[in-house]
N, C-alpha and C positions, 0 to 999 in steps of 0.2 A: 754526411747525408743531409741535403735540406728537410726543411718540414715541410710536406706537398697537402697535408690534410690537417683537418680542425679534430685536435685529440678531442672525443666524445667527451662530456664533461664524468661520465659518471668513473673513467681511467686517471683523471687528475689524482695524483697522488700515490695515484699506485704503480703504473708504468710510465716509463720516461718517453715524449715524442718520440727519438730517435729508436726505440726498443719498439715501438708502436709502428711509425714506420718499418721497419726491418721485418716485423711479422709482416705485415701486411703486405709489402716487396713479396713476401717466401710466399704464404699463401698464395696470392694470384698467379705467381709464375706455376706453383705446382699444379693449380685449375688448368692454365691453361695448357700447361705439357701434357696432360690427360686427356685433356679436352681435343686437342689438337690429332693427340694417334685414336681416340675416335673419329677422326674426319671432320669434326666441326672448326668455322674461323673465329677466331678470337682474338682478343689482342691484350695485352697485359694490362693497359689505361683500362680499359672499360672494367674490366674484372678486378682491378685496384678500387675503382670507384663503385660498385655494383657490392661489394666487397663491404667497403665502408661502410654502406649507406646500410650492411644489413646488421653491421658490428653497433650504430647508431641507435637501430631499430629495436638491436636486442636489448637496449639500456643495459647491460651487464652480464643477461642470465638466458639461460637455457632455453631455445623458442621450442623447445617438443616437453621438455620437466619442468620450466618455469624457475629449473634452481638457478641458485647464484654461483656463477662463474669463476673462477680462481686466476685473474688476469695476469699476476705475479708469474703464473708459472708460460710465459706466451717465451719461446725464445730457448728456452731451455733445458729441453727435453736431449739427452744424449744416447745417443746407440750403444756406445760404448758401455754406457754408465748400466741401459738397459739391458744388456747381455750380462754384467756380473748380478746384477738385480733379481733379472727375471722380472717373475710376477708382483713381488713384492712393489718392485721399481715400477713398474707400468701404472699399476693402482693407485700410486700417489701423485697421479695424472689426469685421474678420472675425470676434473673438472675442468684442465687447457680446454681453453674455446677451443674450438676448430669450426672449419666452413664446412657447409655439407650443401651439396645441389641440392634444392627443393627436389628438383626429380632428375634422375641422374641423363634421362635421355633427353635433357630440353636443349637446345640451340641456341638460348638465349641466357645472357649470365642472371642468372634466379639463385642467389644465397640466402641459407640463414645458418645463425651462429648459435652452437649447439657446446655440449659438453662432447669431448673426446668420445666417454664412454657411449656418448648417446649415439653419436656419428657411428661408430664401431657396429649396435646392435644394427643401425635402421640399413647400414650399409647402400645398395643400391634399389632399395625399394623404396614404392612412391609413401607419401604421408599416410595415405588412406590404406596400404596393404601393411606399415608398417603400425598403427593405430588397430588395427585387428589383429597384427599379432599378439601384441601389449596384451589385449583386452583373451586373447585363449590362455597367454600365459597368466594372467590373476584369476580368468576363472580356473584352470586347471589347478591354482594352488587354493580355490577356496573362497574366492572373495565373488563375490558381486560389483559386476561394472555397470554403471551410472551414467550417464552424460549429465554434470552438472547443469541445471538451469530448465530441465526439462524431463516430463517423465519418463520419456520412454526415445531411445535413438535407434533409427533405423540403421544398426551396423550388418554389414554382408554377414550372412549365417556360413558353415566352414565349408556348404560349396558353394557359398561364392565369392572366394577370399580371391582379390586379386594378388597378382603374384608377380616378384622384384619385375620393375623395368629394365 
């Protein structure tokens, strides 16, 4: 397999081009087989490259947690392996990147690179319905939410939580 892309510097050392490519091959085709029996056009190229540019963007870690990413584990997640496992097996996955649509109804290839686990909760809701979920689930356990840098954020009150795209 050629090298079609410039490995992000911050994968030097930890995944090999070829294992880089080859996610990034799997990724986009899966977008766009999704994408496709929604009815929208796409094409592998754009979503390889739209792809990239968000794997770049994310410098290594989590665009919704901010944590760091576990890139070692990109390629090697098994079904098999996950069926004798179970749960045990899935959780020590928690941090494979994965791509997740910005918002799952756009038409336009819009990625960012998330933690598995994170892609999992936000599923198919937009940022802003998925950020108020976050924010019932910490108060429900007890905490106070904040929007750093400011005193006070005007989040949807719980009726007027937008709901998955």
């Amino acid at each position: 397999m050629s090298k079609k892309h410039a490995m992000p510097a911050f994968l030097e050392g930890t995944v090999t081009p070829q294992a880089y490519e080859r996610w990034l091959l799997g990724r986009a085709a899966a977008h766009v087989k999704r994408d496709r029996k929604r009815g929208h056009t796409c094409t592998g190229a754009a979503y390889r490259e739209s792809i990239h540019q968000a794997v770049i963007n994310s410098e290594g870690r989590d665009a919704y947690t901010g944590e760091e990413l576990d890139w070692r584990l990109i390629s090697t997640y098994r079904n098999e392996d996950s069926e004798l496992g179970r749960h045990a097996y899935k959780a020590g996955f928690a941090l494979l990147p994965s791509v997740d649509h910005v918002a799952a109804e756009a038409t336009a290839a819009s990625f960012k690179i998330c933690a598995w686990r994170t892609n999992d909760a936000k599923n198919d809701m937009s940022v802003e319905a998925f950020v108020v979920l976050c924010k019932k689930v910490l108060e429900h356990a007890g905490y106070t939410v904040e929007r750093r840098g400011s005193l006070k954020k005007n989040l949807p009150t719980r009726n007027q939580v937008p709901g998955p795209d």
